[in-house]
C-alpha positions as CSV (number, residue, x, y, z in Angstrom):
1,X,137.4,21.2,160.1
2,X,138.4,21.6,164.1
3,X,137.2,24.5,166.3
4,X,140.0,26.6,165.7
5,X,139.2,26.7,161.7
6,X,135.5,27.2,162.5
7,X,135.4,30.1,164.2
8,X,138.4,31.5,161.7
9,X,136.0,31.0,158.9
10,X,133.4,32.9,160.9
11,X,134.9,35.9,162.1
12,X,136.4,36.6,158.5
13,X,133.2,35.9,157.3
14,X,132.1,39.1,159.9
15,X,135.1,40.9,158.9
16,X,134.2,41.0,155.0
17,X,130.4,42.1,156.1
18,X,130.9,44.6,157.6
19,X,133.9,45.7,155.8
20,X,133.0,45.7,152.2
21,X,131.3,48.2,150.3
22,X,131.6,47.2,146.8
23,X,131.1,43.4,147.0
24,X,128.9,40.7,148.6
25,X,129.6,38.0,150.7
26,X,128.7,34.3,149.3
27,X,129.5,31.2,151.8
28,X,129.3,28.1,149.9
29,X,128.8,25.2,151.2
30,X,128.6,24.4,155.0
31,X,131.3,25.4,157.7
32,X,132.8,21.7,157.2
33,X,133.4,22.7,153.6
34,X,132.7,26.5,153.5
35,X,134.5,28.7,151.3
36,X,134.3,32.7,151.0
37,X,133.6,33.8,147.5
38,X,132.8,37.6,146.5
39,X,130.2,39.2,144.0
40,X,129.8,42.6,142.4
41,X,126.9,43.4,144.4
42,X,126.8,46.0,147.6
43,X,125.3,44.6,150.7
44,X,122.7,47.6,150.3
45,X,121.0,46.0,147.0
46,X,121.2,42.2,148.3
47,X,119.3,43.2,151.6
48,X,116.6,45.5,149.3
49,X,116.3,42.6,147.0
50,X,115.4,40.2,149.6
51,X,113.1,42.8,151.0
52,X,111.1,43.1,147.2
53,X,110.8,39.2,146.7
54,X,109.5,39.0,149.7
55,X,107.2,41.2,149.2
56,X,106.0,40.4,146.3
57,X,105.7,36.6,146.9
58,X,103.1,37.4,149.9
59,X,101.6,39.9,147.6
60,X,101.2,37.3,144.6
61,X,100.5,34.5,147.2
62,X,97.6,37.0,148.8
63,X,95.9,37.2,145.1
64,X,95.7,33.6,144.5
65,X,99.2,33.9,142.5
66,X,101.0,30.9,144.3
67,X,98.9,28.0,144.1
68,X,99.0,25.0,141.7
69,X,96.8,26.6,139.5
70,X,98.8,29.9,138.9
71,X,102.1,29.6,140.0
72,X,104.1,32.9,139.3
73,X,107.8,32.7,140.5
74,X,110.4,35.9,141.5
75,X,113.8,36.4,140.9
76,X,115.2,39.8,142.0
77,X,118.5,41.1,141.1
78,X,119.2,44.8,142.1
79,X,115.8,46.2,141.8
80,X,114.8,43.8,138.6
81,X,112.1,41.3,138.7
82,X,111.9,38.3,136.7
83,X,108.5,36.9,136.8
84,X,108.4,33.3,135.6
85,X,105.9,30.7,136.0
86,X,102.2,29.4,135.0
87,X,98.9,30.6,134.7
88,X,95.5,29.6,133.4
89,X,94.4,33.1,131.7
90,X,96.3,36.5,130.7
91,X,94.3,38.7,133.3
92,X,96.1,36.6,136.1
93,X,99.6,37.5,134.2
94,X,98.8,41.2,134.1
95,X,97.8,41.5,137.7
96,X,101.1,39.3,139.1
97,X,103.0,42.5,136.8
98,X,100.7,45.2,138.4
99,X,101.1,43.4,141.9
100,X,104.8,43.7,141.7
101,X,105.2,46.8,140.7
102,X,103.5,48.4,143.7
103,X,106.2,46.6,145.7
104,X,109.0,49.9,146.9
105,X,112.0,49.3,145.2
106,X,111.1,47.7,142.1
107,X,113.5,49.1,139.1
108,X,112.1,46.8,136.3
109,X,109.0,43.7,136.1
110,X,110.4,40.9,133.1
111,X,107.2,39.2,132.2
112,X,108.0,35.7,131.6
113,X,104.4,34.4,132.7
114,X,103.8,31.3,130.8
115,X,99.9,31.3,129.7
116,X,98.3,28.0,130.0
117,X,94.6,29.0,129.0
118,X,91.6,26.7,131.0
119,X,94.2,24.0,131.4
120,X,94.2,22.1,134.4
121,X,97.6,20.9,135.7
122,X,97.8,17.5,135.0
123,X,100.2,14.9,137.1
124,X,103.4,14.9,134.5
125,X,103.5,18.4,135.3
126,X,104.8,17.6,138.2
127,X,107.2,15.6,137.0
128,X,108.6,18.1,134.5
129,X,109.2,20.2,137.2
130,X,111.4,17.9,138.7
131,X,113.5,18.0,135.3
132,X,113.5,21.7,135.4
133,X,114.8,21.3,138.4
134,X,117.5,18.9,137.2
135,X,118.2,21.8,134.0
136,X,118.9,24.7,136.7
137,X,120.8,22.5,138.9
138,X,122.9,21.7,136.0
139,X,123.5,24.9,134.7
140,X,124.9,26.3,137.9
141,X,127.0,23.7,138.4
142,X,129.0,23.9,135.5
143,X,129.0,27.9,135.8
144,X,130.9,27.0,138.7
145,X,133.4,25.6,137.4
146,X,134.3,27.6,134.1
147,X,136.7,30.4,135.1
148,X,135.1,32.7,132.6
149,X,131.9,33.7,134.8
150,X,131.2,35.3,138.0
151,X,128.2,32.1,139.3
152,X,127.4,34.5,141.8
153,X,126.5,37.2,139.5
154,X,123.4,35.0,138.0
155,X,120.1,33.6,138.7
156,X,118.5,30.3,136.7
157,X,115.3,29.6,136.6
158,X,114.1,26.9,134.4
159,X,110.2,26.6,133.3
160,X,108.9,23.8,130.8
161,X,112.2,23.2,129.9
162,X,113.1,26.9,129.1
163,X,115.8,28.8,131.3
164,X,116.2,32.3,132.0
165,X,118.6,33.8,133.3
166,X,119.3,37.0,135.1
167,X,121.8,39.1,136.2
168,X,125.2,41.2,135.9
169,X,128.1,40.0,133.1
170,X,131.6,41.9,133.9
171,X,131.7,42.0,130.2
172,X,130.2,40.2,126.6
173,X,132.6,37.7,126.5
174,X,131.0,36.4,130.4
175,X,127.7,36.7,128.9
176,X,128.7,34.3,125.9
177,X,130.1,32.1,128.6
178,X,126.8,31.9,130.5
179,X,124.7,31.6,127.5
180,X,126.9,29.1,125.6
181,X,127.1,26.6,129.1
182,X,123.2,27.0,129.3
183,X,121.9,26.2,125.6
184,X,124.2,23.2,125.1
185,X,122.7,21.4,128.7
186,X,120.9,18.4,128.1
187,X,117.1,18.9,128.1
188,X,117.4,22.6,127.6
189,X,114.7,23.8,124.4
190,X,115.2,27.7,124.6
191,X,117.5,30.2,126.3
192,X,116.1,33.3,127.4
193,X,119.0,36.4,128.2
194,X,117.7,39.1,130.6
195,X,121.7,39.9,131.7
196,X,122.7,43.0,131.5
197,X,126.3,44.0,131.6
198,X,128.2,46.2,134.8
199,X,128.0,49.4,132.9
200,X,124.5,49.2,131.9
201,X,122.3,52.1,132.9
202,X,119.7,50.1,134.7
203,X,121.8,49.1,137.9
204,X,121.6,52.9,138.8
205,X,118.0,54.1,137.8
């Protein structure tokens, strides 16, 4: 892409930032390969969101939450938080949901804490993180592709071999979509759906 093109991409990438109300702005890719794409988010919740992970990840971090021991995860979309990870008790779960929930903004805590009671983290753990890894990597890339759902619209995060996915479907028929392309990956054991559709009450509470 030459110097010209660059700073094209760039200055309509300005243009739809501060021009859009009803949408975010996604650049995917680099500015070699960059492409604009849109999502039914305002620019409002994005920025709010990225305030509460943040928030909540020095919160949980602060409280012993983020360590290989106990490691809780967020995921944020429009005020809901998706907590997903590992712990050794169920008093470390509860406090990681009480922690969160303190956190301005918060709309809704998912608690998708797995409980791994006295066990120590052993060194295939590692490892199946990597293929967790692998499972969300997956998934999103062949969301990308299928013309039926919105990528943008959806978080993965995959735990042990279990996904779950947030977000916002424009209708069932996306949320199929999504589901279907994530239960039939390789590796994948369970599904777990925390979507909710565009019209759902919860994206204005």
């Amino acid at each position: 892409m030459n110097i010209s093109k660059k700073i094209s991409l760039i200055l309509s990438l300005l243009f739809l930032t501060f021009s859009t109300a009803c949408v975010e702005t996604v650049v995917v890719g680099t500015l070699a390969t960059g492409a604009i794409v849109t999502r039914e988010k305002n620019l409002t919740s994005t920025r709010d969101d990225m305030i509460i992970s943040t928030q909540a990840g020095v919160s949980l971090m602060e409280n012993g939450l983020k360590n290989v021991g106990n490691m809780v995860d967020v995921t944020v979309n429009e005020g809901r938080v998706l907590l997903t990870g590992i712990v050794r008790d169920s008093t470390k779960a509860k406090l990681a949901s009480e922690l969160v929930w303190k956190v301005q903004g918060v709309k809704e805590v998912i608690d998708e804490i797995q409980l791994r009671d006295g066990v120590k983290m052993k060194p295939k753990d590692f490892s199946i993180g990597f293929f967790d890894y692998i499972i969300t990597s997956t998934i999103e890339a062949k969301m990308l592709i299928n013309k039926k759902v919105s990528t943008y619209n959806y978080q993965i995060t995959t735990v042990n071999k279990t996904v779950y996915i947030l977000g916002v479907a424009g209708n069932s028929d996306e949320m199929d979509a999504v589901l279907s392309i994530a239960s039939k990956t390789s590796g994948v054991k369970k599904v777990v759906n925390h979507i909710i559709l565009v019209n759902d009450s919860r994206r204005h509470g």
